[in-house]
The first five atom37 places (N, CA, C, CB, O) and aatype in JSON, in Angstrom:
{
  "aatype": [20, 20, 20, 20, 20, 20, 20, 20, 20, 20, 20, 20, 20, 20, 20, 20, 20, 20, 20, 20, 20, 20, 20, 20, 20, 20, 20, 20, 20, 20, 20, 20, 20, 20, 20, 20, 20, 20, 20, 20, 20, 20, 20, 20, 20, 20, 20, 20, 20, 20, 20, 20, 20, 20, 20, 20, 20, 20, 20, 20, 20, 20, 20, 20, 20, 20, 20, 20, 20, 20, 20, 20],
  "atom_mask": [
    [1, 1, 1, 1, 1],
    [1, 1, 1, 1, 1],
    [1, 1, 1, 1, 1],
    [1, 1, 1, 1, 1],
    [1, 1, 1, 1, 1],
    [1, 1, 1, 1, 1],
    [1, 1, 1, 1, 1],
    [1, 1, 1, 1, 1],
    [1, 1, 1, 1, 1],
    [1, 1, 1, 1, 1],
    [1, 1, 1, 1, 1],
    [1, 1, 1, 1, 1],
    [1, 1, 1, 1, 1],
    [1, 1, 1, 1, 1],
    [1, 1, 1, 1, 1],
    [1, 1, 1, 1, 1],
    [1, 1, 1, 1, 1],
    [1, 1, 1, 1, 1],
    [1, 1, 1, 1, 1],
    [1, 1, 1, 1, 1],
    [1, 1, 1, 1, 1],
    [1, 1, 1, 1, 1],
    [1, 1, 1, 1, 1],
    [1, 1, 1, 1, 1],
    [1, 1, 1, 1, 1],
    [1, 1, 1, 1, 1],
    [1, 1, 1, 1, 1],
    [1, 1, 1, 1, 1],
    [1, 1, 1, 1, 1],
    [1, 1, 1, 1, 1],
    [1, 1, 1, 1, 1],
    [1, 1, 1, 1, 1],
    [1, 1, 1, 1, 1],
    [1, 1, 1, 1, 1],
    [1, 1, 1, 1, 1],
    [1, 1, 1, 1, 1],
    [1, 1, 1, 1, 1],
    [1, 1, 1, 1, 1],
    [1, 1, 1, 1, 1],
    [1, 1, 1, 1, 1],
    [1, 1, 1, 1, 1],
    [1, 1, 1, 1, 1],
    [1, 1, 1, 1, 1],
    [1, 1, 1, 1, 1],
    [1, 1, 1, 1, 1],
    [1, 1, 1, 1, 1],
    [1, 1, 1, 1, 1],
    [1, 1, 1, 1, 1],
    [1, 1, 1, 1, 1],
    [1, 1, 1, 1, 1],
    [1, 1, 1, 1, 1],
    [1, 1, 1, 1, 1],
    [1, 1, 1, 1, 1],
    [1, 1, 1, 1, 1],
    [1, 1, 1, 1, 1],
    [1, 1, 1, 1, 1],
    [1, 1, 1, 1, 1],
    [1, 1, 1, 1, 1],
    [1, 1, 1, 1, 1],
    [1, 1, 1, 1, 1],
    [1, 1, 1, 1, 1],
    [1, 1, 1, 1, 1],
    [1, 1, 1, 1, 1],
    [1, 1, 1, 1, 1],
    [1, 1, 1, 1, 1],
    [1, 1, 1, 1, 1],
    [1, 1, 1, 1, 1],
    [1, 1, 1, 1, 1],
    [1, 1, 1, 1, 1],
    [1, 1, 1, 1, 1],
    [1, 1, 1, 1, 1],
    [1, 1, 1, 1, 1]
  ],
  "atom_positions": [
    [[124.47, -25.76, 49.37], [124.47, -24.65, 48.46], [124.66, -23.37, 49.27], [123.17, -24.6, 47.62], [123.91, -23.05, 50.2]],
    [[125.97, -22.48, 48.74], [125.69, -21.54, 49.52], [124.61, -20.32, 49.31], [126.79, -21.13, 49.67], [124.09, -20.62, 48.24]],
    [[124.03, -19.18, 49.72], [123.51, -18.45, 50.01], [123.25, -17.54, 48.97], [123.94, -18.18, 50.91], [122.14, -17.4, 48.46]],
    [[124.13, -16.98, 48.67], [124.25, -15.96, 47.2], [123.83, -16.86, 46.03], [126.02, -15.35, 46.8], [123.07, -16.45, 45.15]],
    [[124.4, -18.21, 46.06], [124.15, -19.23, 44.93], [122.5, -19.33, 44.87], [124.94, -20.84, 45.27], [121.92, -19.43, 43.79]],
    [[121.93, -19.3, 45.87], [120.13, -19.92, 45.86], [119.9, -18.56, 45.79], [119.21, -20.94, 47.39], [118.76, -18.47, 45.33]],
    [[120.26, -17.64, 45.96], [119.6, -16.49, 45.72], [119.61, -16.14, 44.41], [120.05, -15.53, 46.44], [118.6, -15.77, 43.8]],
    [[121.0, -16.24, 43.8], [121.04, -15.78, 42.41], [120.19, -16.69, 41.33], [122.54, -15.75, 41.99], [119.77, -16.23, 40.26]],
    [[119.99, -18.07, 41.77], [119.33, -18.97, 40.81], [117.73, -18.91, 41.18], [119.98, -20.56, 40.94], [116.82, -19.01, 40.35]],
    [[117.63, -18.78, 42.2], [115.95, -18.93, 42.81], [115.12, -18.1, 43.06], [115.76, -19.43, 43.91], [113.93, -18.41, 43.02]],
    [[115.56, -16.68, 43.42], [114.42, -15.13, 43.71], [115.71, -14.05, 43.63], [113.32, -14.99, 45.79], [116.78, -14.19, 43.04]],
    [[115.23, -12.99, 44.41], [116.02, -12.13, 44.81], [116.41, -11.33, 45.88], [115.91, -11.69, 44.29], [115.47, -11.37, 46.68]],
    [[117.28, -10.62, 46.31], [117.7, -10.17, 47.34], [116.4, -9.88, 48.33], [118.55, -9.04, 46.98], [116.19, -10.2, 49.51]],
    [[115.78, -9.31, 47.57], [114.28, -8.56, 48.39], [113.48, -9.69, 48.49], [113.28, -7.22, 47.45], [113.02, -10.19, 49.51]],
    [[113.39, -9.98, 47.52], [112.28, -11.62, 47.66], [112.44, -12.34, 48.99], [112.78, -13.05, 46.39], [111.59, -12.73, 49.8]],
    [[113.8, -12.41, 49.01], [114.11, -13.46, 50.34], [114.16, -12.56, 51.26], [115.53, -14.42, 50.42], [113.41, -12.8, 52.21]],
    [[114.81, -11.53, 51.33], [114.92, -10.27, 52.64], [112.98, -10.6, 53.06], [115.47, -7.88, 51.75], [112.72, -10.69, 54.26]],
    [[111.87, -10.73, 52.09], [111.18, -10.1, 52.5], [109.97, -11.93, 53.06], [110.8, -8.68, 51.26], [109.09, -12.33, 53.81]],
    [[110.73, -12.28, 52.15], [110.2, -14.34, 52.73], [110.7, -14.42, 54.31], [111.48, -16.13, 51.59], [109.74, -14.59, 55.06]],
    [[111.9, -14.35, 54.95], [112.46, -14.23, 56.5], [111.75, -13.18, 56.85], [114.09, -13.98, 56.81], [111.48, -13.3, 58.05]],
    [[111.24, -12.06, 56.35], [110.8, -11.05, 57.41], [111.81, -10.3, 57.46], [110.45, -11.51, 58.77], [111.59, -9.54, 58.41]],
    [[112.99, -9.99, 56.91], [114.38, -9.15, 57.26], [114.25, -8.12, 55.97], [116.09, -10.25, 57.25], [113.51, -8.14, 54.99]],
    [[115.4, -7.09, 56.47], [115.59, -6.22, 55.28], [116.49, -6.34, 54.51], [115.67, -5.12, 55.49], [117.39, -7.02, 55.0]],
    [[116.71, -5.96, 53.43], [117.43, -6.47, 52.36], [119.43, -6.4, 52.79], [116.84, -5.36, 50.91], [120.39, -7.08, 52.42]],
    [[119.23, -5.08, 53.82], [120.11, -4.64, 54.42], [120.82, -5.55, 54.83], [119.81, -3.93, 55.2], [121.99, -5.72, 54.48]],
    [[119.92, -6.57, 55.96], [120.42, -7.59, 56.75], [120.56, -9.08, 56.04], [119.53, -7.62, 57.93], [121.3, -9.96, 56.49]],
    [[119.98, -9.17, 55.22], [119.93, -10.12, 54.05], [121.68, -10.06, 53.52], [118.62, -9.49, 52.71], [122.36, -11.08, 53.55]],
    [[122.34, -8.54, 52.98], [123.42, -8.74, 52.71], [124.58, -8.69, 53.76], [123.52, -8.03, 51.84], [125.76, -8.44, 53.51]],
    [[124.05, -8.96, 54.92], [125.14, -8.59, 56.33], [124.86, -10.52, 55.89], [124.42, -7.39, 58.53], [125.68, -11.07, 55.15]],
    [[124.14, -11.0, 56.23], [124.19, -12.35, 56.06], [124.97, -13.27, 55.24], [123.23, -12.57, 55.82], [125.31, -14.42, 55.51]],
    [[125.25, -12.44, 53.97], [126.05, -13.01, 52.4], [127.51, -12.5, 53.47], [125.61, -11.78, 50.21], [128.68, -12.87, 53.6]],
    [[126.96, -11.87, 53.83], [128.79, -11.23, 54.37], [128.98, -12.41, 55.4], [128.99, -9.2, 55.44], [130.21, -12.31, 55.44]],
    [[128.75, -13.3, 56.14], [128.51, -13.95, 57.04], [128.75, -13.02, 58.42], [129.24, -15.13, 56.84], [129.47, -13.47, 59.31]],
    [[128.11, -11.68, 58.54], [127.62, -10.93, 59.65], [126.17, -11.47, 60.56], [127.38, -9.53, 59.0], [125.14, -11.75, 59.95]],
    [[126.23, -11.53, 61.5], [125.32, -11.56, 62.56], [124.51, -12.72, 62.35], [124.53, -10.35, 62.67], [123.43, -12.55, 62.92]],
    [[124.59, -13.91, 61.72], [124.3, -15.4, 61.59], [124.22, -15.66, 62.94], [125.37, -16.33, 60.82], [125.25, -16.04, 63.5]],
    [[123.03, -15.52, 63.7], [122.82, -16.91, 64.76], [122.01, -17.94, 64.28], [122.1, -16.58, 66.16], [121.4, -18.14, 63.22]],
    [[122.24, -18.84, 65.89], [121.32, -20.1, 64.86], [120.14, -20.24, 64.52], [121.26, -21.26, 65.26], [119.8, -21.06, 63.67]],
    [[119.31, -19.42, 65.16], [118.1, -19.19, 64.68], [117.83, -18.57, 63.66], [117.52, -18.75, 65.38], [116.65, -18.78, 63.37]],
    [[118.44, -17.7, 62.74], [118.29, -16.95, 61.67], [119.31, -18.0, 60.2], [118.95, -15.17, 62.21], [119.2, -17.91, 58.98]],
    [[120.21, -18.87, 61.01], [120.44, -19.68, 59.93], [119.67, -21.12, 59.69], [121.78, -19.88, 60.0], [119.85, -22.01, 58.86]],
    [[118.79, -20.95, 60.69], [117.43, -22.4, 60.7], [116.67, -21.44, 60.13], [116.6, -23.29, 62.4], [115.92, -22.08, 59.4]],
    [[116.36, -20.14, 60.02], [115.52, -19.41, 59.0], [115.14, -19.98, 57.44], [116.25, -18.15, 58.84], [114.23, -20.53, 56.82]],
    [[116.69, -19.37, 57.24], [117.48, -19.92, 55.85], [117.12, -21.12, 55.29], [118.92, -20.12, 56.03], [116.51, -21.18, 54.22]],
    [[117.4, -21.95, 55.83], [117.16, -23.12, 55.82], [115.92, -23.65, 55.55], [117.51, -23.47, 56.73], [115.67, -24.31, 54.54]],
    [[115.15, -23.39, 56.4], [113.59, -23.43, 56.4], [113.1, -22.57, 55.18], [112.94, -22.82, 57.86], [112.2, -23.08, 54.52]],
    [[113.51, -21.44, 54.81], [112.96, -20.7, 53.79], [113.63, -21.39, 52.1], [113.41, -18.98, 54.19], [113.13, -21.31, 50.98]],
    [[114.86, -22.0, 52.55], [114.91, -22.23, 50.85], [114.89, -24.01, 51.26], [116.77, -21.4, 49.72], [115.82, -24.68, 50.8]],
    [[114.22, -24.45, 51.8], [113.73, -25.78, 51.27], [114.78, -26.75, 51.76], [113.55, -25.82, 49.6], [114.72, -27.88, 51.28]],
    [[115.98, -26.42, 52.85], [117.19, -26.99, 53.12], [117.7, -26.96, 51.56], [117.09, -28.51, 53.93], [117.76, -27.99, 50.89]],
    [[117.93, -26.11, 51.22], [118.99, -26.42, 49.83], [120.09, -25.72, 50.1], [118.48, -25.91, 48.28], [121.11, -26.0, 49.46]],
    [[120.14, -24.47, 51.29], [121.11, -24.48, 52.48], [120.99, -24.79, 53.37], [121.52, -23.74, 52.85], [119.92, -24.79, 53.98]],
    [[122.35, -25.3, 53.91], [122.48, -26.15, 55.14], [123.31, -25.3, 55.73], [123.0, -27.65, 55.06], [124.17, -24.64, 55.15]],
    [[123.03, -25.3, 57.05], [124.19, -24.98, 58.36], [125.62, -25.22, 57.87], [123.98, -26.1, 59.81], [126.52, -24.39, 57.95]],
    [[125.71, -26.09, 57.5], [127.11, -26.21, 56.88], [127.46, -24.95, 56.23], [127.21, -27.37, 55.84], [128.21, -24.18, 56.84]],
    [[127.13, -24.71, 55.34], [126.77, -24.01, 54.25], [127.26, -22.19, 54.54], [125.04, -24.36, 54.06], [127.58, -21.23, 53.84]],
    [[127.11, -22.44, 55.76], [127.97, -20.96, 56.21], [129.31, -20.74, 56.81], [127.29, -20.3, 57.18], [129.97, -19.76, 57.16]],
    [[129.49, -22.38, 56.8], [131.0, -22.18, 57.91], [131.91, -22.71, 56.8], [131.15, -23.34, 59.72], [131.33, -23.58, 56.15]],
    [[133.51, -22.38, 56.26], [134.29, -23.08, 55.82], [134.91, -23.96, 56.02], [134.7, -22.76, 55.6], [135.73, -24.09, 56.92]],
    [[134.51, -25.0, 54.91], [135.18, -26.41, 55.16], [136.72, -26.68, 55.13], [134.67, -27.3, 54.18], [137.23, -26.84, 54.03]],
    [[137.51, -26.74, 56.27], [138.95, -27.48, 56.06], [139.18, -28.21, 55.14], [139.33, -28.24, 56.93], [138.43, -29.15, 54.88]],
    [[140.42, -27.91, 54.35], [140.73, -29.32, 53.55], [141.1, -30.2, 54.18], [141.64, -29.36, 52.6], [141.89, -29.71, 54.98]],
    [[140.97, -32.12, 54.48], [141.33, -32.64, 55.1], [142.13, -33.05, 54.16], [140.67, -33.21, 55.8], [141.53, -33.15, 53.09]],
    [[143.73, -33.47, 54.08], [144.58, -34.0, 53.78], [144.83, -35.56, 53.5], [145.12, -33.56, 54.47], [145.09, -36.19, 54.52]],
    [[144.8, -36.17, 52.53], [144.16, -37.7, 52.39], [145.62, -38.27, 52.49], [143.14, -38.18, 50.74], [146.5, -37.43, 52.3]],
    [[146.07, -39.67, 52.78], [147.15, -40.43, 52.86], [147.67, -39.76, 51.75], [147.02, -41.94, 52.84], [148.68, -39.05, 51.77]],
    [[146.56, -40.14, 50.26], [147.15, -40.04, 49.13], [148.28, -38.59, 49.26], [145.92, -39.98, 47.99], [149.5, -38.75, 49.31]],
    [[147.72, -37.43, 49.29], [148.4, -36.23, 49.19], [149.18, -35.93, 50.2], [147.64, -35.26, 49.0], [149.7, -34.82, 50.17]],
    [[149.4, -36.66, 51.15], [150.64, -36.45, 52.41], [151.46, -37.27, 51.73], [150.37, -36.98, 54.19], [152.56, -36.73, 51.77]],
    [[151.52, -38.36, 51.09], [152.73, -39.09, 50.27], [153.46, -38.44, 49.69], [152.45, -39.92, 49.35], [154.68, -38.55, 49.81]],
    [[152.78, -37.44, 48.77], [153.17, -36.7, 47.35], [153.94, -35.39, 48.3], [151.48, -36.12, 46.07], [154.68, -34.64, 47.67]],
    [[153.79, -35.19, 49.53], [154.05, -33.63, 49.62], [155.65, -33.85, 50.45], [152.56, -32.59, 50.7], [156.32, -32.86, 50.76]]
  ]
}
């Protein structure tokens, strides 16, 4: 789940800015995917219950299946 998604369904900007200990400021540098190390995205993680994952900040490649290299 990404980030904005658990935020918008589960508390709020400040709620969580203020659950990590961060300011709301840096809370939205984070939605921006600004200044994410790994310790502040094991934060995350830890604070919403793993319902984000590390994954969860990086974009996934489409991998290209046999099926759709046939068709193209």
């Amino acid at each position: 789940m990404q980030l904005d998604r658990y935020i918008a369904e589960h508390t709020t900007v400040t709620d969580f800015a203020r659950k990590i200990g961060k300011s709301r400021m840096q809370v939205h540098r984070y939605l921006r995917g600004e200044n994410l190390t790994k310790r502040v995205i094991e934060q995350i993680c830890e604070a919403t219950d793993n319902a984000v994952q590390p994954a969860d900040f990086f974009e996934q490649p489409h991998v290209v299946t046999s099926t759709e290299s046939a068709s193209i």
